[in-house]
C-alpha distance (Angstrom), angle and dihedral (degrees) to the residues before:
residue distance angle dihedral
X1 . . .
X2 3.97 . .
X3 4.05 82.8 .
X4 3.40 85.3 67.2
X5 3.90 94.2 40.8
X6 3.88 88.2 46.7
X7 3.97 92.1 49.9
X8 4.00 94.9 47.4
X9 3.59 88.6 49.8
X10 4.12 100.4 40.7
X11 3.32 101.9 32.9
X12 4.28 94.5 83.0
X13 3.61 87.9 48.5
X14 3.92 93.7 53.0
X15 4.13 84.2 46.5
X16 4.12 90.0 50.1
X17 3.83 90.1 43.0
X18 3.69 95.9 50.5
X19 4.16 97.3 41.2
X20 4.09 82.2 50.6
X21 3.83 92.1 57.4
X22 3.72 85.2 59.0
X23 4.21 90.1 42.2
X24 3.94 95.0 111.9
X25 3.85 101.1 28.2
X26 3.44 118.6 95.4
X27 4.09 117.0 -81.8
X28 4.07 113.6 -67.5
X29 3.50 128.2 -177.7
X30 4.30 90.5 -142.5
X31 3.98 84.8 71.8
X32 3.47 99.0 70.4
X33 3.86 101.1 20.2
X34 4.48 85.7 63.5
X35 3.59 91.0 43.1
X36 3.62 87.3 46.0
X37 4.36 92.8 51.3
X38 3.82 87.9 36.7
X39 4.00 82.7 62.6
X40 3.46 100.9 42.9
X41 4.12 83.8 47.8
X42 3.93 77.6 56.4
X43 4.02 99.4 50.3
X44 3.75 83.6 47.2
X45 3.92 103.8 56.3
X46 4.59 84.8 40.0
X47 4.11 81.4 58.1
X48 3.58 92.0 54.3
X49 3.55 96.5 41.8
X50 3.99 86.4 51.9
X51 3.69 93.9 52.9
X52 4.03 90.3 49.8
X53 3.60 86.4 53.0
X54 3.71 98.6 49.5
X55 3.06 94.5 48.4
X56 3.53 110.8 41.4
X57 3.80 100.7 22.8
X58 3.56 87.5 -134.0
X59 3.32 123.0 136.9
X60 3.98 126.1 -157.6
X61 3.78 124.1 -132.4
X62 3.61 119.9 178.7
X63 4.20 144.5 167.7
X64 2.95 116.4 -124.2
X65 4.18 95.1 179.5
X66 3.65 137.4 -43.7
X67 4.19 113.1 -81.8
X68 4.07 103.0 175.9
X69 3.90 125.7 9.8
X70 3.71 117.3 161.7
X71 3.52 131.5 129.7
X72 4.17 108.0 -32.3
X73 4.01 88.6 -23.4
X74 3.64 116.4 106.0
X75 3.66 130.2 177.9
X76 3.64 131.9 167.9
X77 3.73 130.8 177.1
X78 4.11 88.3 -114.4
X79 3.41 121.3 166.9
X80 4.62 126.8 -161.2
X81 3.57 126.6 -167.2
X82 4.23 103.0 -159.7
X83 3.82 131.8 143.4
X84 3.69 91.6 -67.2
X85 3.66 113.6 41.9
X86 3.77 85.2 40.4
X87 3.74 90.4 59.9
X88 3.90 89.8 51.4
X89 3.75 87.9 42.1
X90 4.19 97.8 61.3
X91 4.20 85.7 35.9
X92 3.90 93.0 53.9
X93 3.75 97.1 44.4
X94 3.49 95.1 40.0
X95 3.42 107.4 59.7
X96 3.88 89.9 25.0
X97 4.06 85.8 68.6
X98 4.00 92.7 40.6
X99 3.96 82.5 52.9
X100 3.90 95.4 42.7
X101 3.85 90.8 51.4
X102 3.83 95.2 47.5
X103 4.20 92.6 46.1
X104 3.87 89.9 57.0
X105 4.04 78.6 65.5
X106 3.65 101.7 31.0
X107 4.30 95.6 46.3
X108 4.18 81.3 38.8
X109 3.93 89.3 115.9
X110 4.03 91.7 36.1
X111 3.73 120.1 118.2
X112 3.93 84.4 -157.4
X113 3.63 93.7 55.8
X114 3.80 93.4 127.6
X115 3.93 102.9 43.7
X116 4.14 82.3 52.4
X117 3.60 91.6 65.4
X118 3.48 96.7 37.0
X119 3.50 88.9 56.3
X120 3.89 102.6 35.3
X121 4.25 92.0 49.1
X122 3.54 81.0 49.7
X123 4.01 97.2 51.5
X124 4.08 87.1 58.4
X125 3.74 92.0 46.7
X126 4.02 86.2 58.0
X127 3.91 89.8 46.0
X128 3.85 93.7 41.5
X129 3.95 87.2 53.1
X130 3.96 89.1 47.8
X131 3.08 96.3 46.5
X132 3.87 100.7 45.7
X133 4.09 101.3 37.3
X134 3.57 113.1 113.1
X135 4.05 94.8 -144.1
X136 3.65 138.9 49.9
X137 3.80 91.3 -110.4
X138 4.06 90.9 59.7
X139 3.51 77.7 44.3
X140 3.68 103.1 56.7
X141 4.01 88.6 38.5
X142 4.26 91.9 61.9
X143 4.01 89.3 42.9
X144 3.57 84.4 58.8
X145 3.52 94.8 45.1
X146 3.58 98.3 52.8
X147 4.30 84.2 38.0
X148 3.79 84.8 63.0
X149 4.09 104.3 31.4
X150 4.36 82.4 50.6
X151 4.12 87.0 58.8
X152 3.80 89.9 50.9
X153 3.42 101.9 46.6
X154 4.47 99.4 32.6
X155 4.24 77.2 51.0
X156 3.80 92.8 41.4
X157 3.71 91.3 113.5
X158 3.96 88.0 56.0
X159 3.87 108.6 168.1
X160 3.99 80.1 62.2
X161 3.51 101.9 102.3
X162 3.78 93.2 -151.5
X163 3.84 93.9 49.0
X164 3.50 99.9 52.0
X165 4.17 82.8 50.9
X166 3.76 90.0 43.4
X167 4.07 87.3 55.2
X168 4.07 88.1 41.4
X169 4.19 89.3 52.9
X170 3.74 88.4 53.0
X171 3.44 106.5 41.6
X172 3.78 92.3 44.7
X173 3.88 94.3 42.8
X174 3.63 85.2 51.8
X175 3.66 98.9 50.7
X176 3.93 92.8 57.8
X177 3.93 88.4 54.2
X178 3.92 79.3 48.2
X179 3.65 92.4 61.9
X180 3.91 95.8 57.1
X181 3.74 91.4 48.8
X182 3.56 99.5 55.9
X183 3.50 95.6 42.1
X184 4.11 82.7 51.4
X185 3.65 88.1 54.6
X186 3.72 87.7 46.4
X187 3.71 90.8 62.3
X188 3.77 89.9 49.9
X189 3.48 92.5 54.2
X190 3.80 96.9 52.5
X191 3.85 99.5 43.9
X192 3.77 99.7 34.7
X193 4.16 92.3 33.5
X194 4.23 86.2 -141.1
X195 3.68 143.6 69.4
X196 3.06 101.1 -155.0
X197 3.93 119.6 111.5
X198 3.83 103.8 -126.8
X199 3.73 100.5 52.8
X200 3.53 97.2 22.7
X201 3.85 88.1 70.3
X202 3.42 98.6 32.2
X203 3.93 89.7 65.1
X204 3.72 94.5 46.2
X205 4.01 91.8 81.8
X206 3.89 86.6 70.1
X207 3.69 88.1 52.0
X208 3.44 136.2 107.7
X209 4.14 117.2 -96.0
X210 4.29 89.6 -135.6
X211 3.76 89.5 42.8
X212 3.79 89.4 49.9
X213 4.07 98.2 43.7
X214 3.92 82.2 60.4
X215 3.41 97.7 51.6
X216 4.05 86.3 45.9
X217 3.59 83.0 47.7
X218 3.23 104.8 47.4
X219 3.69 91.0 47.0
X220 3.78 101.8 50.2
X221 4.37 81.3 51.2
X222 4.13 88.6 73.6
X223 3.73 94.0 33.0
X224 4.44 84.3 53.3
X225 3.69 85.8 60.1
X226 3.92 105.7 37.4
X227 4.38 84.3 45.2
X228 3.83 87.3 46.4
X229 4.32 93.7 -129.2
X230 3.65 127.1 164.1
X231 3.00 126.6 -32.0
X232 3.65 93.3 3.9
X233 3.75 92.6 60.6
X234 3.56 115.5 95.9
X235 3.91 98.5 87.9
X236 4.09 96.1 69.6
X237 3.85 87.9 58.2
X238 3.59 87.1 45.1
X239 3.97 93.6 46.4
X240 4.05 94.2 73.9
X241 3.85 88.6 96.5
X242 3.51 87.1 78.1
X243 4.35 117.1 88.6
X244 3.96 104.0 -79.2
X245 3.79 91.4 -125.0
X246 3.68 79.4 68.9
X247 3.87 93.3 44.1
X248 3.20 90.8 64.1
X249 3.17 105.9 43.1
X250 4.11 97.0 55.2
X251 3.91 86.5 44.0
X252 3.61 98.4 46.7
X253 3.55 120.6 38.2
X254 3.89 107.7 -3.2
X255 3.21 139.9 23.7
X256 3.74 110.0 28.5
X257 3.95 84.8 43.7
X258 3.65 90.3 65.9
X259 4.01 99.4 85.3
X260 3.42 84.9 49.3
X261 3.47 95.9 53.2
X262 3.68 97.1 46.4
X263 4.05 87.7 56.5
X264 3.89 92.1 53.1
X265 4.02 90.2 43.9
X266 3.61 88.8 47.8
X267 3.94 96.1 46.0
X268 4.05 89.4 118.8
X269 3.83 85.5 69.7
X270 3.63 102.8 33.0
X271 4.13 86.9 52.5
X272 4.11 89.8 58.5
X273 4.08 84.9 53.7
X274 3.71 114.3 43.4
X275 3.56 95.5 158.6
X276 3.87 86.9 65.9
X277 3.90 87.1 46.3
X278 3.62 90.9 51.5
X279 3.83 93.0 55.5
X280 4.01 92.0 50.6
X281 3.92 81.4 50.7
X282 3.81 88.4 51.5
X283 3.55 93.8 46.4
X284 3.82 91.9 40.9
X285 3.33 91.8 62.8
X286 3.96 102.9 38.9
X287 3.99 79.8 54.1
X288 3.52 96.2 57.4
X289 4.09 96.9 46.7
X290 3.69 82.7 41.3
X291 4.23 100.8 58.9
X292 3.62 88.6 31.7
X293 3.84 93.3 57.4
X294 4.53 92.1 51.1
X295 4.04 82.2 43.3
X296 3.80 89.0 68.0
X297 3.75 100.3 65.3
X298 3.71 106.1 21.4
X299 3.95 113.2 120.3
X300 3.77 96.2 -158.3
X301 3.68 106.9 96.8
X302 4.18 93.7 -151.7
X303 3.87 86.6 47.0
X304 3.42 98.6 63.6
X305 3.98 96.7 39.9
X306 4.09 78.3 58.2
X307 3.61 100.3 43.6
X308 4.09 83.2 51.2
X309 4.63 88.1 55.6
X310 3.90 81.0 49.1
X311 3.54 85.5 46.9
X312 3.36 99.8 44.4
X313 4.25 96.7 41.2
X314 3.63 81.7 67.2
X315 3.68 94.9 60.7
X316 3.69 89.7 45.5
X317 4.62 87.5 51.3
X318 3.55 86.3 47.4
X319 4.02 93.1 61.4
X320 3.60 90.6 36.5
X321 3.64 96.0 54.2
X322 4.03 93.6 41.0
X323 3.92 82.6 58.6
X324 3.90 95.6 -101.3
X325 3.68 95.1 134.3
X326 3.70 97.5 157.9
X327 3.65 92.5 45.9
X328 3.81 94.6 48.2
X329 3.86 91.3 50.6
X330 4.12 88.1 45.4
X331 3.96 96.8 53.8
X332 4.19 79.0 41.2
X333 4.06 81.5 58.7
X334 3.67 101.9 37.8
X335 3.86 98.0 40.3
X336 4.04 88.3 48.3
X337 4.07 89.1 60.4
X338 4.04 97.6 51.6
X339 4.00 100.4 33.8
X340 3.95 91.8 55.7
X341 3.87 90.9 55.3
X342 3.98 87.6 35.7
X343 4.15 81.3 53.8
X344 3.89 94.4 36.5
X345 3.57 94.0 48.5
X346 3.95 89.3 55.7
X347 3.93 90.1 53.7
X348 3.92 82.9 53.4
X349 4.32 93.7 51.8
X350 4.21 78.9 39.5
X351 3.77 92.2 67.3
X352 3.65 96.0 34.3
X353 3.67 87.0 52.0
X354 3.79 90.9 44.4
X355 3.68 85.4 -112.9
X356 3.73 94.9 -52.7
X357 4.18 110.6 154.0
X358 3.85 103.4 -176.9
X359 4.28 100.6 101.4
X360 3.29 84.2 -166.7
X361 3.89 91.8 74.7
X362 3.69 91.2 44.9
X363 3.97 116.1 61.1
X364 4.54 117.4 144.8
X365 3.86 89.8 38.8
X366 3.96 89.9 128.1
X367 4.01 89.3 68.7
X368 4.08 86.5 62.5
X369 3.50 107.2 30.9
X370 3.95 103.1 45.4
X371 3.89 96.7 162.2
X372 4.11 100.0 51.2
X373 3.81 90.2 38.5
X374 3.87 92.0 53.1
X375 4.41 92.7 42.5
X376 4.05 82.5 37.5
X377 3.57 99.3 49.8
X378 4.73 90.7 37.1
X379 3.92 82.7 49.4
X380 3.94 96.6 50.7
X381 3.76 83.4 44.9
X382 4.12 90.3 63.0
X383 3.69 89.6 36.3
X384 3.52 85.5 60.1
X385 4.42 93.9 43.9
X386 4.00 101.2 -125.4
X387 3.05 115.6 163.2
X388 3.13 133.6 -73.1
X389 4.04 96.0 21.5
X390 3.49 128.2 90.8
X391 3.71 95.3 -94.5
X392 3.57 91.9 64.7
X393 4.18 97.0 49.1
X394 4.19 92.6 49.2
X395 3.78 102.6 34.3
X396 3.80 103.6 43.4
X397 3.43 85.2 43.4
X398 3.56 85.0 62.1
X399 3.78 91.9 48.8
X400 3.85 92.3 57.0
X401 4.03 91.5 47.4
X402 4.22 89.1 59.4
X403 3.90 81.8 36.1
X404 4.18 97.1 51.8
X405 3.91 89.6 35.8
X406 4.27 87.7 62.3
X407 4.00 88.3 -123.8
X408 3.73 87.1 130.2
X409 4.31 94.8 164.9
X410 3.84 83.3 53.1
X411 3.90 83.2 52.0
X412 3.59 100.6 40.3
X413 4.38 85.6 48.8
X414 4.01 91.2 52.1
X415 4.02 87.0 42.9
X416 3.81 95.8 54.8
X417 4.00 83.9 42.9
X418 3.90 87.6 56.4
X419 3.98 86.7 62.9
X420 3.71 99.1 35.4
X421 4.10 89.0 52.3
X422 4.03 95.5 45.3
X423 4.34 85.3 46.4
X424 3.78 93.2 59.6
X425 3.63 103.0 29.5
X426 3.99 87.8 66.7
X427 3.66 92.1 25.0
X428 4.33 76.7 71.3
X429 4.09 86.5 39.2
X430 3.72 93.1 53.6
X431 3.87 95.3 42.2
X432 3.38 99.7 42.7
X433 3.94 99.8 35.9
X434 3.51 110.1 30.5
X435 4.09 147.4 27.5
X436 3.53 117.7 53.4
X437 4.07 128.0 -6.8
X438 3.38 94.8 -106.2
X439 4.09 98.5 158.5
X440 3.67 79.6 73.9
X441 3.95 102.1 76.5
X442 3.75 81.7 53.2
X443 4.00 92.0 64.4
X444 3.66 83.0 -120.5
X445 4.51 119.4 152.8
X446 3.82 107.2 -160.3
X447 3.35 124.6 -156.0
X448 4.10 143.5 -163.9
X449 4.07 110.4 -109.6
X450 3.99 114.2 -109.6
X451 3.38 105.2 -69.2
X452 4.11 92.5 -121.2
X453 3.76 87.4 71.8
X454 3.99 96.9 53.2
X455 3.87 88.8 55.9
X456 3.69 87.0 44.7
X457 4.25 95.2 56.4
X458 4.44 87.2 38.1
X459 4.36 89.6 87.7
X460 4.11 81.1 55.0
X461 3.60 86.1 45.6
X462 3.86 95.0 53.7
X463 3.22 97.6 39.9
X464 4.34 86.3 55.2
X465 3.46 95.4 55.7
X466 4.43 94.9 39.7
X467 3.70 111.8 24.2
X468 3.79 88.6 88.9
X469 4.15 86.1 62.0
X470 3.68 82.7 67.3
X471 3.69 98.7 59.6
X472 4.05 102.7 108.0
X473 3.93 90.8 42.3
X474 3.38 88.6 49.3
X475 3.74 88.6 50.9
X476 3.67 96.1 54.1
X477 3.41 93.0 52.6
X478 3.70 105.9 45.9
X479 3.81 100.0 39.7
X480 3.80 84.2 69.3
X481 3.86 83.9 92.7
X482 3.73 111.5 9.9
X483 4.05 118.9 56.2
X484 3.65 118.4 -65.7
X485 3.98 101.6 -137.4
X486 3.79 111.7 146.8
X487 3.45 114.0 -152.8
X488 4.16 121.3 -135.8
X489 3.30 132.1 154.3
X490 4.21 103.5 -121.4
X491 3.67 93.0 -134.2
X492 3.86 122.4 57.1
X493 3.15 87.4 -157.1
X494 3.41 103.2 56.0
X495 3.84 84.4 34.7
X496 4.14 87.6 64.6
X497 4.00 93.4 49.3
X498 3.48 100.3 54.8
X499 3.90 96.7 43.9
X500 3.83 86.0 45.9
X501 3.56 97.3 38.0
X502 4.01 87.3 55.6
X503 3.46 93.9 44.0
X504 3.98 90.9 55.2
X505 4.08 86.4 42.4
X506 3.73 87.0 54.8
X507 3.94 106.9 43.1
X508 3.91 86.8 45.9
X509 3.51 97.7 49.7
X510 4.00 87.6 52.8
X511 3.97 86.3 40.1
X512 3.92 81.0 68.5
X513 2.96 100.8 39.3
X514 3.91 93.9 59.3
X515 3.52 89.9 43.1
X516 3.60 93.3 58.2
X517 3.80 105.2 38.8
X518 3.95 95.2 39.5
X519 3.72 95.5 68.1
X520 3.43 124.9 122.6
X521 3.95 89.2 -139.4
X522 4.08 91.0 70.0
X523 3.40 113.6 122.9
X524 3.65 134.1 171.3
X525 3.68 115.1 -83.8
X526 3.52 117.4 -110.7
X527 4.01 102.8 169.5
X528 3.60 100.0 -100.3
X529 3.62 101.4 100.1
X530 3.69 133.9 97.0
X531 3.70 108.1 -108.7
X532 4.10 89.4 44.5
X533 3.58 91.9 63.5
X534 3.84 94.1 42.2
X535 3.55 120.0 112.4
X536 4.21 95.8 -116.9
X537 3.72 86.9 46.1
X538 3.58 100.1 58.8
X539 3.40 91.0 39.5
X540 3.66 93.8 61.7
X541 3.83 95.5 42.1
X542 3.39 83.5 56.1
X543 3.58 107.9 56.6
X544 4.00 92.2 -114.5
X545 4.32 79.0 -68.2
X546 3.49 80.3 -85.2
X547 4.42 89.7 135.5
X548 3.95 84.8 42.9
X549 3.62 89.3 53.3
X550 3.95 97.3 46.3
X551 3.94 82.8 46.7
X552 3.48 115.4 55.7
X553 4.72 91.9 20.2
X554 4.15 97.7 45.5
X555 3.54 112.0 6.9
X556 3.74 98.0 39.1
X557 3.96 96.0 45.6
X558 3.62 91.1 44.3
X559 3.70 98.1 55.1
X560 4.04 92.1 44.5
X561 4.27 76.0 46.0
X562 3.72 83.8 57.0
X563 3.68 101.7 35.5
X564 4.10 79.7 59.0
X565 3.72 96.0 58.0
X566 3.66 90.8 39.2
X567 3.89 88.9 64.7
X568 3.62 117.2 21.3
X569 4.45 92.0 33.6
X570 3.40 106.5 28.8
X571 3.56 107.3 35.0
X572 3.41 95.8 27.9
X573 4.00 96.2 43.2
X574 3.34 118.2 18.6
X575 3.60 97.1 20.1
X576 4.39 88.9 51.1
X577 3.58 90.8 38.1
X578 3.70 98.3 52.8
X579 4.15 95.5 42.4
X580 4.13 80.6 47.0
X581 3.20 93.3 63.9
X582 3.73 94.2 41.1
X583 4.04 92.7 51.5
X584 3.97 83.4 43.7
X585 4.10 90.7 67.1
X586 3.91 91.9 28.4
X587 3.99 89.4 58.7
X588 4.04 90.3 40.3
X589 4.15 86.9 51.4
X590 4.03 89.5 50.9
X591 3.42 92.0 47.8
X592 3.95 100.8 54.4
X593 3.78 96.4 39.5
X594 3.54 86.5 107.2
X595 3.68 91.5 63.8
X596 3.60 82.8 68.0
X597 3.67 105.5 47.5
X598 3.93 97.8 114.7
X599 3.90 91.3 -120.6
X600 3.40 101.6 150.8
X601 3.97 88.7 -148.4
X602 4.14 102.3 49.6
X603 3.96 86.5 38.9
X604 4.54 87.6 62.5
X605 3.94 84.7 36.4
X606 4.13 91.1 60.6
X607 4.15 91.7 38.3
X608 3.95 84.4 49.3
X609 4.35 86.1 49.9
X610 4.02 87.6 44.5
X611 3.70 93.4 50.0
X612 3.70 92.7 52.3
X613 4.31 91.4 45.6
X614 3.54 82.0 48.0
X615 3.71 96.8 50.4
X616 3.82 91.7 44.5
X617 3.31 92.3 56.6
X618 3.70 97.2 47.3
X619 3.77 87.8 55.1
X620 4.29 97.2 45.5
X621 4.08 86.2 51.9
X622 3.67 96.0 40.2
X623 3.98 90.8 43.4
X624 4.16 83.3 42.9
X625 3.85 100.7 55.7
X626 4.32 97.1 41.0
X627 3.93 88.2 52.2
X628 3.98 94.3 36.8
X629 3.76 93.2 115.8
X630 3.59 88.9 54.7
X631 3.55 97.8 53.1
X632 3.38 92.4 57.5
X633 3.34 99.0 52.6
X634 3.94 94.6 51.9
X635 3.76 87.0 36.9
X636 4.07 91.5 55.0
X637 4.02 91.3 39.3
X638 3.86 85.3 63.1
X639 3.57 88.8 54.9
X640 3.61 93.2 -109.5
């Protein structure tokens, strides 16, 4: 079995390895159609690996080599395949080959073609090593893998000013988040003396509860960042500039899921401090009310499919830090399927639009593009949780956790979420896909994508409409190693309300929504209506001025901070201290060139002046260590 453990985790790396051969050759098809195989090679080996582990249990740990071995540290590059990593194995590689597939159509026209698949092969190689390390320090190496594969490929476009700052935001944002994991992993390391998983969390019983809520802490920092929650959210907005392949697969299935991930693996520490779990629920579910509200008003049709992961992430924080592992990590799985066709299907209505984002200048786009307005319109559907979808199976379950647990405001947030989500996932539907044609006052031809790229997003749409099917299977498999809480509702009765209730919450939020957005009276917004100069409005549109305020209040005072030290301490300090010294041995060198002039008659002059420094010297150390005694007496008579 570690063949196929080796293969699922290699196999990217080959694919990035290969497409970067190609990097500076002119575009060919073969460097994204290998990387593409080499994936599917990789989805393959993660589905055998998932069958052993269903139905054995088992799980498989192996060494690969020795990383770090000095004094009572030891590191290796080990590797485990168990219910968890296995999970994020088959979601990873799956969509990562759906996405791979449908880039060698989407980057067709792309002079970069073969850097993109260099970089995006290697992006699930750093996510594939995160996900499968056995220690923090694997870990921490795959978070920065994926840290620094996200800023190539969210920058990919980089002569476009506002890419290249889009991949800055997120790689920098990132970084601070960074900073509070390691030092989180630090603590671990010096109480539990190990990093890796198994005994570092079965010596944190024995620990203290404050040293523990720091590590929890500390932790939960770098999973803020990688997860995009408040206030470290703004960059995942922001990261839309990159190619949507790319979009969807850091807000699907990788990236973004990481945090996440590092809660549920963590779970033996988060269970000893619930009070730290309960504010990750809190935040959780601020987050989700919180993306869901901007998604409402945004015009940018890739915006609001990302302010709905952020959304969504926070319903999958609020499980984890209620103690629903297993439910967390299934709304992880079942969101990952229908938000990468959600995201693919944009890039489709992108290239029919000619890259156009505004859905208010599209309108009638369902009578020429059948196939993404069907997988669109099924994926907004499980977005949304109807019944019987996927949605409906992960998020309500979600609902009934907060529900069950008596955190009722937590409930009642994630409930008014429910409706928000299902209003602006069809208010995209109805302005993209239906009412009038309006793409056509814009002189703009739409067209269907190649059909080789609808059958490649159809396994995402299966899995949309069925994964929730799976949920009890799934279950029995996964609470192997995470908690085994089921979650029911006592009463059937009360049970039947609140799954009908929501349902009836949902459909009539998306009711409105169609009612709204399907008139023939919309008309491209041009600022002088009502609600765009009310107060809620511009509020919205502008991201609660939260980016304004990290502008001109943190990153504006600390570059004029910087600009200060640049000036008065560096050039004037270290800068003129340094080239001081420098003209100090310059002017000394000048000076005593004469010394070496090759005049036979100054050259005996300056041995003649050596001999007598020498002499003198000879004589005050001689004179020195014979009178010694002496001069300590005088010496220690002065006090000295």
């Amino acid at each position: 079995m570690e063949l196929f453990l080796y293969t699922a985790l290699f196999s990217p790396l080959v694919g990035s390895l290969f497409a970067a051969l190609f990097g500076a050759s002119p575009k060919s098809k073969i460097a994204g159609i290998v990387p593409s195989i080499l994936l599917g090679v990789s989805f393959l080996s993660s589905l055998v690996l998932l069958i052993l582990v269903m139905m054995t249990g088992h799980t498989i740990h192996v060494e690969m080599m020795t990383w770090m071995a000095t004094g009572d540290l030891y590191i290796p590059f080990g590797f485990v395949v168990d219910q968890v990593s296995v999970t994020m194995m088959i979601v990873v590689t799956l969509v990562s080959t759906v996405v791979h597939v449908y880039a060698i159509g989407y980057m067709d026209h792309d002079k970069g073609f073969n850097r993109f698949f260099a970089w995006l092969s290697a992006f699930v190689f750093s996510m594939m090593v995160l996900v499968m390390s056995d220690n923090f320090a694997g870990l921490f190496i795959g978070w920065e893998g994926v840290g620094l594969c996200s800023w190539g490929l969210i920058g990919f476009w980089y002569k476009k000013e506002s890419a290249t700052w889009a991949a800055n935001e997120a790689f920098i944002m990132n970084r601070i988040a960074d900073l509070g994991m390691l030092i989180g992993i630090f603590l671990i390391y010096w109480n539990t003396g190990t990093l890796q998983y198994e005994e570092a969390f079965a010596a944190m019983p024995s620990l203290d509860t404050a040293v523990l809520t720091w590590m929890g802490i500390f932790l939960f920092i770098g999973a803020m960042g990688k997860s995009a929650q408040f206030p470290l959210h703004t960059w995942l907005a922001d990261a839309m500039e990159g190619p949507t392949p790319v979009s969807a697969l850091i807000h699907a299935a990788t990236m973004v899921t990481a945090g996440v991930y590092l809660v549920v693996r963590a779970n033996p520490l988060y269970d000893l401090i619930p009070n730290v779990g309960l504010f990750i629920a809190s935040l959780g579910a601020f987050v989700a009310l919180f993306a869901a509200s901007m998604a409402l008003v945004n015009r940018d049709m890739k915006r609001v499919i990302a302010y709905s992961t952020l959304s969504q992430l926070g319903y999958m924080f609020a499980a984890a830090g209620l103690g629903a592992y297993w439910v967390a990590l299934f709304h992880l799985m079942a969101h990952a399927f229908f938000k990468a066709l959600l995201f693919l299907g944009a890039g489709n209505v992108m290239h029919a639009m000619h890259d156009e984002l505004d859905p208010f200048k599209m309108g009638g786009l369902g009578k020429v593009m059948k196939g993404t307005f069907i997988m669109m319109t099924l994926a907004s559907v499980a977005l949304a949780g109807i019944f019987p979808l996927a949605g409906f199976f992960s998020k309500d379950l979600i609902l009934e956790v907060a529900f069950i647990e008596h955190h009722f405001i937590i409930y009642a947030v994630l409930l008014l979420t429910a409706g928000l989500t299902a209003f602006y996932s069809f208010r995209l539907v109805a302005l993209i896909f239906h009412g009038e044609d309006r793409y056509k006052h814009f002189g703009i031809d739409p067209h269907e994508a190649y059909r080789f790229m609808l059958v490649a997003m159809s396994p995402l749409l299966l899995l949309a409409v069925i994964a929730g099917a799976f949920k009890m299977g799934y279950f029995n498999m996964v609470t192997e190693l995470l908690p085994a809480t089921e979650y029911h509702v006592h009463s059937a009765t009360t049970y039947w309300i609140m799954t009908i209730g929501t349902q009836l919450f949902v459909i009539a939020a998306i009711a409105y929504a169609y009612k709204k957005y399907t008139s023939k009276d919309i008309k491209v917004p041009d600022g002088t209506s009502k609600m765009e100069n009310s107060f809620g409005y511009k509020l919205l549109i502008n991201q609660y001025y939260i980016p304004h305020f990290y502008e001109n209040y943190i990153v504006k005072a600390y570059r004029e901070l910087s600009e200060v030290f640049w000036t008065k301490v560096d050039q004037k300090v270290v800068d003129a201290t340094v080239d001081g010294i420098a003209n100090i041995f310059y002017q000394t060198g000048e000076k005593t060139r004469d010394m070496q002039s090759g005049n036979l008659s100054t050259m005996l002059k300056w041995m003649v002046a050596g001999m007598v420094v020498l002499l003198s010297l000879a004589v005050v150390f001689g004179l020195a260590a014979r009178h010694s005694g002496e001069i300590k007496t005088f010496l220690s008579g002065l006090g000295v």
